[in-house]
N, C-alpha and C positions, 0 to 999 in steps of 0.2 A: 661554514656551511652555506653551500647557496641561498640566496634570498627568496627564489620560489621553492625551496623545498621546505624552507623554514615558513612561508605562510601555507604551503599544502597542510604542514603538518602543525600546525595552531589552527584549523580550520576546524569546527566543533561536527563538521562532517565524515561521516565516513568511507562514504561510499559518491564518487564522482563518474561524470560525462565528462566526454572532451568539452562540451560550452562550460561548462562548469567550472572546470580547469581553465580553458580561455579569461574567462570572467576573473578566476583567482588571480592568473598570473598578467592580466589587465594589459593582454594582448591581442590581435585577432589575425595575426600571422599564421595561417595555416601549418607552415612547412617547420616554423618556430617549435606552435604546439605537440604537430607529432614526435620530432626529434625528443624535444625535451622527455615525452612520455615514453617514448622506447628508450631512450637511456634509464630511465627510472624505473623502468618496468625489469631491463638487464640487469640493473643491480640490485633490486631487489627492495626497493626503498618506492615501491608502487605495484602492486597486486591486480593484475588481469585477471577480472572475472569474466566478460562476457565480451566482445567486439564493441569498444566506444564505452564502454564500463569498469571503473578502475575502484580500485578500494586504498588505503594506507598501509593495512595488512590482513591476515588473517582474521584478525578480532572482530572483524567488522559488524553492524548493525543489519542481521538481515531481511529487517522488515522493509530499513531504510533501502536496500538492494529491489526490494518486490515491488518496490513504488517509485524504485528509478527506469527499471525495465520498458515498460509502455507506460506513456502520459499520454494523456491525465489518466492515474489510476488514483486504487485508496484501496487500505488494507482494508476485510469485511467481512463476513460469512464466517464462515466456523471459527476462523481464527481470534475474529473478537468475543463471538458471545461464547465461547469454551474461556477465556479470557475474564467476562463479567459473570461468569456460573450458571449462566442461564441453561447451556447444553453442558455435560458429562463428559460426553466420548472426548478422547484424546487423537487431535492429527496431525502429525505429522509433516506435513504440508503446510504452505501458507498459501490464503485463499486472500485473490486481491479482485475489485472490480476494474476491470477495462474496458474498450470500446473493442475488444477480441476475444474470443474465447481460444486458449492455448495450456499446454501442460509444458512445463520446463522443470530440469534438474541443471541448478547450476552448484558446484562446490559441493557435491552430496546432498542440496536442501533440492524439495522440490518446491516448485511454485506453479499454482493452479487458478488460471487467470477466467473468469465469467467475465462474456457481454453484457452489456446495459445499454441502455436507450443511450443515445448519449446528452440528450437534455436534463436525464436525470442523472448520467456519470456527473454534467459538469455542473450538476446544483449543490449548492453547497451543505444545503439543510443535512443539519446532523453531523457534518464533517469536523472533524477535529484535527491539530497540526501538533504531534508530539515525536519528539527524537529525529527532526526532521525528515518526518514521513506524512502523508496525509489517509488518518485514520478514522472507520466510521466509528458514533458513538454507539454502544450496547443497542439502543433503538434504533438506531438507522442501518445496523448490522439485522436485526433483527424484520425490518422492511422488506431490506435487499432480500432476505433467505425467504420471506413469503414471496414475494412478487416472482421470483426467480422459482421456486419450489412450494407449491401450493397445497399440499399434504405432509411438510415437515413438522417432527417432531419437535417440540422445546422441552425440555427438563424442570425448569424452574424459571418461571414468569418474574417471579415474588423479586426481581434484583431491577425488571423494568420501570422506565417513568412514565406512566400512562400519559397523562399531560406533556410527553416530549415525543412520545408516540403519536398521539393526537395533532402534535402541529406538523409531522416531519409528512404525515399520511397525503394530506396533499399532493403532494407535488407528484405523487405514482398517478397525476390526470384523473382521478376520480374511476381508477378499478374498484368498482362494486365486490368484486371476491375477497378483493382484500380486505375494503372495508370491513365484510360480515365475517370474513376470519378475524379481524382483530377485536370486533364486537364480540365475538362468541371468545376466545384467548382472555380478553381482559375478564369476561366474567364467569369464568372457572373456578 
């Protein structure tokens, strides 16, 4: 077996860029990387999702895809807090923060990208790294949906950490709305 195709596929990744692949195969030969990537990609031993977006195969992680799309993203919004119980509804869709606002269907999933400031995309507060993807926590999901939508509904608060609410609040610059929506939420 080839030796880059045997660390492609030990790589706890599942979803790769051409840097990324550069990085793996600890080259930075332009003309190298493409080849090798359209050979793998003809036989079948490399999955073309999207232009400069590759996976191992079908199985792939597709959160870990909605957070390799635009960087710096982070998965957020519905998709976490349906995830920690806070909201009911079912979608769908994976909702990620970008520095773009765009709707994409790639491989039948759709992905539904929201702007942000980008002082506050690129803060960390609340951000989490699992399955290598960059994830918000329940509260910092829960942020993003006020700042961004400021008459949404929540389901069930009772799974929030007010105290991890309380610290993450900051950094939205001191919006007053938000503040007294999360004053009035927390004491429901």
């Amino acid at each position: 077996m080839d030796k880059d195709l045997l660390v492609l596929m030990r790589s706890k990744k599942t979803v790769f860029t051409v840097n990324d692949l550069a990085l793996l195969w600890n080259t930075t030969k332009a003309e190298f990387i493409k080849k090798k990537i359209y050979r793998y990609v003809k036989s079948g031993r490399l999955f073309s999702l999207r232009r400069g977006i590759y996976a191992k195969d079908k199985n792939y992680d597709r959160l870990e895809l909605a957070g390799r799309i635009y960087t710096p993203s982070y998965i957020s919004l519905e998709t976490v807090l349906a995830q920690a119980g806070i909201i009911f509804q079912y979608y769908s869709q994976i909702f990620v923060i970008s520095y773009l606002s765009r709707e994409l269907e790639i491989d039948d999933q759709k992905y539904e990208f929201r702007k942000l400031k980008y002082t506050l995309l690129t803060n960390s507060a609340g951000i989490e790294i699992k399955n290598n993807c960059f994830v918000a926590s329940p509260e910092r999901a829960f942020l993003d949906t006020l700042y961004l939508r400021k008459d949404y509904y929540f389901d069930n608060l009772d799974n929030l950490n007010w105290d991890k609410v309380e610290a993450i609040l900051p950094i939205y610059g001191g919006n007053k709305r938000m503040k007294l929506k999360v004053k009035k939420l927390k004491n429901v």
